[in-house]
C-alpha positions in Angstrom: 0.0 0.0 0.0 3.0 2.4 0.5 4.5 1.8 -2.5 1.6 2.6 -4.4 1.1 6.1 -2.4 4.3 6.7 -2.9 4.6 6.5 -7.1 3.8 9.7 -9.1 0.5 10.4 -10.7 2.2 10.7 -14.0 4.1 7.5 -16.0 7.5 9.7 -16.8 8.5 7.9 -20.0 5.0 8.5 -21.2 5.7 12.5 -21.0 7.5 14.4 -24.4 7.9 17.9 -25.2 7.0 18.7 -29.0 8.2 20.8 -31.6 5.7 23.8 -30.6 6.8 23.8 -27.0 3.5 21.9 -26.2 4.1 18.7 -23.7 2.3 15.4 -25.4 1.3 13.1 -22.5 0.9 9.1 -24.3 -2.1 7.3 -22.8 -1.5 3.6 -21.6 -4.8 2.9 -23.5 -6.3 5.1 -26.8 -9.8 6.7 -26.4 -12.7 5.5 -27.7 -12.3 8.3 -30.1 -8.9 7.1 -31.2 -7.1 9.8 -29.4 -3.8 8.5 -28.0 -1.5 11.8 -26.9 -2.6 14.1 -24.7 -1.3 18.0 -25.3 -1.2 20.5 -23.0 0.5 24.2 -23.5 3.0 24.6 -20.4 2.7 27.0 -18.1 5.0 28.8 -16.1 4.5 28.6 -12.1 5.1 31.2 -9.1 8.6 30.4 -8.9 9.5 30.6 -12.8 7.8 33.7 -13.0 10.0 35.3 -10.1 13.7 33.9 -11.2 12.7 35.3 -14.7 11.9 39.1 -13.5 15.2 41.4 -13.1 16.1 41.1 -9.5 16.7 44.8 -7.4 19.7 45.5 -4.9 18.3 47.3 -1.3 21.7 47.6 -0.5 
């Protein structure tokens, strides 16, 4: 039961970065659809956002 808390929510090997910048995510299984990647548009968080702005000296 521990081990299985303990893994991530995401299979790693399954995760790419394409061309555009967008990450494809490969299902285990394709939807009924046919759809078998997932793509999302990344997005920058909190701390991306503050070691990217210029930083100021109150010295």
């Amino acid at each position: 039961m521990c081990r299985y808390g303990a893994r991530g929510a995401l299979a790693l090997e399954r995760l790419s970065r394409a061309e555009d910048g967008r990450i494809a995510y490969r299902m285990k299984r394709p939807l009924p659809d046919g759809t078998t990647h997932l793509q999302v548009l990344p997005r920058l968080g909190k701390q991306e956002e503050n070691s990217r702005k210029p930083s100021m000296s109150t010295a």
